[in-house]
Each structure stands twice: as C-alpha cells, then as structure tokens.
N, CA, C and O of each residue as an XYZ file, in Angstrom:
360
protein
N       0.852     -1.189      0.000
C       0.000      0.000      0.000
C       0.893      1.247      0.000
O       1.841      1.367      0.776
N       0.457      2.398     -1.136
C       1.177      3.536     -1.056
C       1.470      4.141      0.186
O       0.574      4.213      1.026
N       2.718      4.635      0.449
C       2.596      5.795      1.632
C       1.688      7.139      1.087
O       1.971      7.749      0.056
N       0.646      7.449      1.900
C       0.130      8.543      1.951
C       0.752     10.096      1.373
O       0.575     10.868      0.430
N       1.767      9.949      2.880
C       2.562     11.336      2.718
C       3.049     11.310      1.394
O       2.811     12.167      0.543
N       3.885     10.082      1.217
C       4.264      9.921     -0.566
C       3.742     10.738     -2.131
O       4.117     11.585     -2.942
N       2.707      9.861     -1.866
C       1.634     10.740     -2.715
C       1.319     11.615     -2.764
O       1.380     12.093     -3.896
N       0.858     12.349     -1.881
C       0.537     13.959     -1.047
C       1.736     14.597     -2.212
O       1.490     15.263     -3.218
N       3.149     14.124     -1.673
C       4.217     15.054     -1.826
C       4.371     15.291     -3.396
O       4.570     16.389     -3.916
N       4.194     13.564     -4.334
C       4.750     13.802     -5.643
C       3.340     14.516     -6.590
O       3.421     14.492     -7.818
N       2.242     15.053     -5.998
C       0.992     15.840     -6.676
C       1.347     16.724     -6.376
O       1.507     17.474     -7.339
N       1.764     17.406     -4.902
C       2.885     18.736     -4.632
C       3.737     19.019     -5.483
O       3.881     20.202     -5.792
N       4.573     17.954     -6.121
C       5.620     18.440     -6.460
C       5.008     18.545     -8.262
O       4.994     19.700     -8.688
N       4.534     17.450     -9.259
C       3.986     17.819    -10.359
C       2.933     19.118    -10.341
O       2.773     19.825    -11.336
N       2.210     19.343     -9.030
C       1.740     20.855     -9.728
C       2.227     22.050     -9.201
O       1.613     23.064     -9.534
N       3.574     22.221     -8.154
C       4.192     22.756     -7.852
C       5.027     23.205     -9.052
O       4.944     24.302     -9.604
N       5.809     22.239     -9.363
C       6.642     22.677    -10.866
C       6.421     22.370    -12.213
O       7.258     22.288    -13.112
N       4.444     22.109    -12.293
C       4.059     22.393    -13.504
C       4.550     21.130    -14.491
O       4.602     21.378    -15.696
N       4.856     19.992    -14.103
C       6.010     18.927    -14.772
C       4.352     18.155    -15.982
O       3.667     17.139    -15.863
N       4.347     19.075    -16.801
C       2.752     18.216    -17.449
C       2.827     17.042    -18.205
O       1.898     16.475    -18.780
N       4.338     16.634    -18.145
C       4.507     15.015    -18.917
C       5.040     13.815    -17.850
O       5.490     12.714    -18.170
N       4.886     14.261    -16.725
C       4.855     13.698    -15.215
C       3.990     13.118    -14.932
O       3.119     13.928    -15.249
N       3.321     12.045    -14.446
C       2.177     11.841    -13.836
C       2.712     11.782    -12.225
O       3.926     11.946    -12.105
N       1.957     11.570    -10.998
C       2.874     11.507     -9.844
C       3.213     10.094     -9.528
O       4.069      9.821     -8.686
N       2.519      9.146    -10.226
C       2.781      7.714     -9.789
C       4.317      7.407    -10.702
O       5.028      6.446    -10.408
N       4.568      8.087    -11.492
C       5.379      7.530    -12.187
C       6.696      8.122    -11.517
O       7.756      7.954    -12.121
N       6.692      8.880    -10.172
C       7.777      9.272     -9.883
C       8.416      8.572     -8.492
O       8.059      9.060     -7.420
N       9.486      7.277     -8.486
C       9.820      6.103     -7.851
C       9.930      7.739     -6.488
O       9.930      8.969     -6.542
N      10.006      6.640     -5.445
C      10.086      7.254     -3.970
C      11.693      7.406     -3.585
O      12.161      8.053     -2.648
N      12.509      6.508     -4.724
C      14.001      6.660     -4.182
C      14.712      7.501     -5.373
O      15.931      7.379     -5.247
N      14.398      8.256     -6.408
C      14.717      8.953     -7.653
C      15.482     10.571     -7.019
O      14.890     11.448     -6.390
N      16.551     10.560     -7.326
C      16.957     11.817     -7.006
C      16.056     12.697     -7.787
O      15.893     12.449     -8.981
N      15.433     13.738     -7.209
C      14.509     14.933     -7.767
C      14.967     15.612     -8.685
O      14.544     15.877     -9.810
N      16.658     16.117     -7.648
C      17.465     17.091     -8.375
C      18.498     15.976     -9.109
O      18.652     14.816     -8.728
N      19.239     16.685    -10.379
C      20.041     15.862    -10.979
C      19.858     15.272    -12.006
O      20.566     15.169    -13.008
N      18.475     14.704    -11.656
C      18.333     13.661    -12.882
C      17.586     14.063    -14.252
O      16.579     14.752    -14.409
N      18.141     13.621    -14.888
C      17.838     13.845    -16.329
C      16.405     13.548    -16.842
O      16.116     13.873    -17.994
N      15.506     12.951    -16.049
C      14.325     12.356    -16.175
C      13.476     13.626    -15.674
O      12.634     13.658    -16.571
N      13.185     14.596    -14.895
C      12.695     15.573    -14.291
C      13.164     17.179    -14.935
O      12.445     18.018    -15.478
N      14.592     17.216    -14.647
C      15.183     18.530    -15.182
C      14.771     19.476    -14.771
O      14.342     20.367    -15.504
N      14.789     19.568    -13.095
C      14.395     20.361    -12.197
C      16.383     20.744    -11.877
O      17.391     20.041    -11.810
N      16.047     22.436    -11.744
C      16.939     23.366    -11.227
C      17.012     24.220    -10.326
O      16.317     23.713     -9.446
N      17.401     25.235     -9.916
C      17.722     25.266     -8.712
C      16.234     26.245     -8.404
O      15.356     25.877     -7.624
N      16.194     27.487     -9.163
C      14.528     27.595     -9.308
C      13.666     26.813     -9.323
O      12.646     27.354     -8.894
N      13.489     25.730     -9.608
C      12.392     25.086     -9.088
C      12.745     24.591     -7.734
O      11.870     24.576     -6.868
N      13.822     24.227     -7.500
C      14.134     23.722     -5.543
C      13.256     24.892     -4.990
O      12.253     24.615     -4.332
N      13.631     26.303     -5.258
C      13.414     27.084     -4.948
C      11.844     27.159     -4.572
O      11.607     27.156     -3.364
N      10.503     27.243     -5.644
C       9.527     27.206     -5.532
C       9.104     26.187     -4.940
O       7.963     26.459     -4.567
N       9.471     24.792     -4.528
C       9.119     23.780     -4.002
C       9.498     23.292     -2.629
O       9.148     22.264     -2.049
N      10.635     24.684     -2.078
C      10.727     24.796     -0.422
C       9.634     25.488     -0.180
O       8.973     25.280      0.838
N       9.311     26.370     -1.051
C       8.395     27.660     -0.526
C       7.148     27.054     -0.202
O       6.482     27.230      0.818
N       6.831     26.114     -1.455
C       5.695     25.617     -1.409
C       5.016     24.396     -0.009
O       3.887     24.275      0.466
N       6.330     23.671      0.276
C       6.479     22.431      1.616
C       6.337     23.308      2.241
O       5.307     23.235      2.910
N       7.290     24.798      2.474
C       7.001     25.418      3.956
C       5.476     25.948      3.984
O       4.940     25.821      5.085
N       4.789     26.444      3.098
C       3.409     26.973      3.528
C       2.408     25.553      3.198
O       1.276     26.035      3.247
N       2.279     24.345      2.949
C       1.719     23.739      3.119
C       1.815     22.999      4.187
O       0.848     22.578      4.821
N       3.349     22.736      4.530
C       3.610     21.655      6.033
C       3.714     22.395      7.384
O       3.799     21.801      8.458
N       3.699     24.000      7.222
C       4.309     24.678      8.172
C       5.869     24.328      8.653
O       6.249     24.366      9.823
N       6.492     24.062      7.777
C       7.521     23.657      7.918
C       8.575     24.947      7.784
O       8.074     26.007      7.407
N      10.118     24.914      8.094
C      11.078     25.603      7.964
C      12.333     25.125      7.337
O      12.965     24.366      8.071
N      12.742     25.307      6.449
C      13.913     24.723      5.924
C      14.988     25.717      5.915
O      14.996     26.610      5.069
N      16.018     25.595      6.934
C      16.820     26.341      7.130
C      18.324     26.957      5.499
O      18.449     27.995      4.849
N      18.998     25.797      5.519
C      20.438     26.513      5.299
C      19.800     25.550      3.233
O      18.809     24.925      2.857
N      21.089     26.013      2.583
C      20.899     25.003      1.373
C      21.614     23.983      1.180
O      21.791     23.479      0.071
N      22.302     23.403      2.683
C      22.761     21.801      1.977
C      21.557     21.318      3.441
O      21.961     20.299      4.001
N      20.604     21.734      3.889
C      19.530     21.019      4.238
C      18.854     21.191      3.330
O      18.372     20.072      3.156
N      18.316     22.048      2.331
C      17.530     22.025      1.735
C      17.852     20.894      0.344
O      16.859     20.444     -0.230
N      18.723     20.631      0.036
C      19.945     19.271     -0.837
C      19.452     18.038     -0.031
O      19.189     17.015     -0.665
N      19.269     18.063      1.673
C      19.512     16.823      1.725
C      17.708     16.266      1.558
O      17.204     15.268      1.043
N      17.122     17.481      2.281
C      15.357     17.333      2.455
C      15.095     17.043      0.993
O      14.348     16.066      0.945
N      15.390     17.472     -0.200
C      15.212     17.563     -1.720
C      15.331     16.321     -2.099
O      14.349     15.862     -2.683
N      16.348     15.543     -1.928
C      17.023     14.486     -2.590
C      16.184     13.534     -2.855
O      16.415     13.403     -4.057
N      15.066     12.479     -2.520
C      14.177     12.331     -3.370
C      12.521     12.437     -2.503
O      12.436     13.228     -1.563
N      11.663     11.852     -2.782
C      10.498     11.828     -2.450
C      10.256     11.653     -1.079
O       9.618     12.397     -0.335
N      11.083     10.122     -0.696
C      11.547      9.758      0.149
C      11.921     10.158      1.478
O      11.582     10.078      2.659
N      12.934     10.706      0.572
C      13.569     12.018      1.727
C      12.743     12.900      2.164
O      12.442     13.053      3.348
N      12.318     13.548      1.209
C      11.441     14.531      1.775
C      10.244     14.418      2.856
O       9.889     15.224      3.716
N       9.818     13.326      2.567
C       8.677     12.656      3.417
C       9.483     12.171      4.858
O       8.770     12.261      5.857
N      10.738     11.718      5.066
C      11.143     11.136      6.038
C      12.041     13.046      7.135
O      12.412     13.101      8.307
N      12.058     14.310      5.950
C      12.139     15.381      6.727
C      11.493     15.699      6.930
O      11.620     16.326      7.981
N       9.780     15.746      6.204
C       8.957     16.391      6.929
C       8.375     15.713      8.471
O       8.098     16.362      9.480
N       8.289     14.107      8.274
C       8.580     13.977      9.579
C       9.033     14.102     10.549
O       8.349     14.064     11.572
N      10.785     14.360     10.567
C      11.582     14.792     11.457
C      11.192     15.935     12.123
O      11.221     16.093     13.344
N      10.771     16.846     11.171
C      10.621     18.270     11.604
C       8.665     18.472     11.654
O       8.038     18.613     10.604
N       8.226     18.457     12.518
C       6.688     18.946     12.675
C       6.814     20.295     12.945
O       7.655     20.871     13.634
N       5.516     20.896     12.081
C       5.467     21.815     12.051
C       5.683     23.150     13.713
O       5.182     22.953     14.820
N       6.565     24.398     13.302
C       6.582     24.722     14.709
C       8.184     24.487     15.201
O       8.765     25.393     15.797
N       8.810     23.285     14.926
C      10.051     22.936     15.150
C      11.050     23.531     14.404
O      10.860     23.942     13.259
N      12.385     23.619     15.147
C      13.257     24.494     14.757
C      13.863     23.969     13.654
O      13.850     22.738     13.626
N      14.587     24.723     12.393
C      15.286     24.038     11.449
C      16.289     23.452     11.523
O      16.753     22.896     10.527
C-alpha cells in the first residue's frame, strides 16, 4: 500500500513545478529529484518547491545543503517532513 505522505508530496511536487509530462505515480520514492535527467528540475524550481512544503507543512527549511539533503528524493522529503513537525526548529 502507497505511503500517503508519498503521494501527497509527488501531486505537490507535479503541480508545484508544472512537470505536465509527469504523472505523480510515475515518480519512484528513491529517484533523485534534483540531478536527474528524467525531471530537469533546477535550482529555481528547488526554490519554488521549499516555498511551497514550507506553507503547506508549516515547515522551515533552514540553510541550502539542508535544503539538498530534504530535496534528494520523495523519500527524503517525506522522512524530513517527519523529522521536523510543524513549529520545530530548522
């Protein structure tokens, strides 16, 4: 069974950065976001897609090699937004 948060995140992230030949299932949970040649997301889009986690999760993402490590794939991201509940320090 899908993880929830999973899902949540990769419909965040296809209509966050507009990706219209994306579907969200088709994006594996362990796929580097950034980097890969399959996505061709840059640093502007990292950009719009902290902004976007922080006003949807109430979240804070401090420095930019946290924001590298929270980014890195779906995965990740789902296993920082856990770490950090909303309210908690970066």
């Amino acid at each position: 069974m899908p993880d929830p948060l999973h899902t949540r995140l990769k419909v965040l992230i296809v209509e966050t950065l507009k990706l219209d030949d994306v579907l969200p299932e088709d994006i594996p949970d362990e796929e580097p976001l950034f980097g890969s040649p399959r996505f061709g997301l840059d640093s502007i889009d990292a950009l719009e897609l902290v902004l976007r986690l922080e006003k949807e999760f109430g979240l804070k993402i401090g420095s930019s090699e946290e924001s590298r490590r929270a980014l890195s794939s779906v995965a990740g991201l789902a296993a920082y937004i856990r770490a950090h509940p909303p309210g908690s320090p970066p």
